[in-house]
C-alpha positions in Angstrom: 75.1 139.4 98.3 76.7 142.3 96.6 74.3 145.0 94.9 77.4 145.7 92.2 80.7 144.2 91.5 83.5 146.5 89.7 86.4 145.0 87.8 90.1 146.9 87.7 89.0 147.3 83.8 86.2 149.5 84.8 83.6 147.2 84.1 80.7 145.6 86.3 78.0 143.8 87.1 74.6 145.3 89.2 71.4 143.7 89.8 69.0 144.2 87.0 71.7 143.7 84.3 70.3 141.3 81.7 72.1 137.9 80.9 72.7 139.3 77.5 74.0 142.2 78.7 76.6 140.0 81.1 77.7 138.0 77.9 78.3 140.4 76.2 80.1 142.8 78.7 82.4 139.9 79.8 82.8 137.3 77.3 80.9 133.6 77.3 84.6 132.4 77.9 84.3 134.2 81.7 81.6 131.4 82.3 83.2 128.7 84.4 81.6 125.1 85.1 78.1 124.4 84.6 75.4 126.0 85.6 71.9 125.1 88.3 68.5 125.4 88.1 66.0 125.5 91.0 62.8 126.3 92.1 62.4 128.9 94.8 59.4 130.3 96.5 59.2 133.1 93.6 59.2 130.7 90.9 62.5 129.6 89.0 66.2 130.5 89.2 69.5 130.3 87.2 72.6 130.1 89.0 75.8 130.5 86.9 79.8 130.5 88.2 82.4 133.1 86.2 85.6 134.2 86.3 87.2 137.1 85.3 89.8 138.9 85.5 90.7 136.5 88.2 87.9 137.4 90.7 85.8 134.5 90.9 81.7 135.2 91.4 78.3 133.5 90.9 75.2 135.0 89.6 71.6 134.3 90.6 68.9 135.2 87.2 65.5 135.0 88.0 63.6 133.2 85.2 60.0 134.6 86.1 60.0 137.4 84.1 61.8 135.7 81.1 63.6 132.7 80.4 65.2 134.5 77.1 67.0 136.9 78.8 67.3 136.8 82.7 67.8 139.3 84.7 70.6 139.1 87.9 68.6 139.2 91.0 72.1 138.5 93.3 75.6 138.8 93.0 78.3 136.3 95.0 81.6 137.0 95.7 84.0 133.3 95.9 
């Protein structure tokens, strides 16, 4: 798990960033496949794959805190 993950274009991705904020930094086209939802031990969590810029990454959002706008709890590096 990565804390943040920089792109040559001098954008990134940290923990804490909202999904909103992801969508809009990246593009919903950098959203690859489908996405997961499970149930962990601190409650529920959205697991989506991307690609951009051609690094390929998933994202873990928790949904505890709200299941409007998620917030990255873990970054994945393919």
């Amino acid at each position: 798990s990565l804390p943040v993950l920089l792109f040559d274009d001098e954008k990134g991705i940290r923990v804490g960033d909202t999904a909103t904020h992801i969508a809009a930094l990246l593009g919903r086209g950098a959203e690859v496949g489908r996405y997961e939802v499970d149930t962990a031990a601190d409650g529920e969590r959205l697991t989506r794959f991307y690609e951009y810029r051609g690094s390929r990454f998933v994202l873990v959002f928790t949904l505890t805190e709200s299941h409007q706008d998620p917030t990255v709890t873990a970054i994945y590096r393919q």
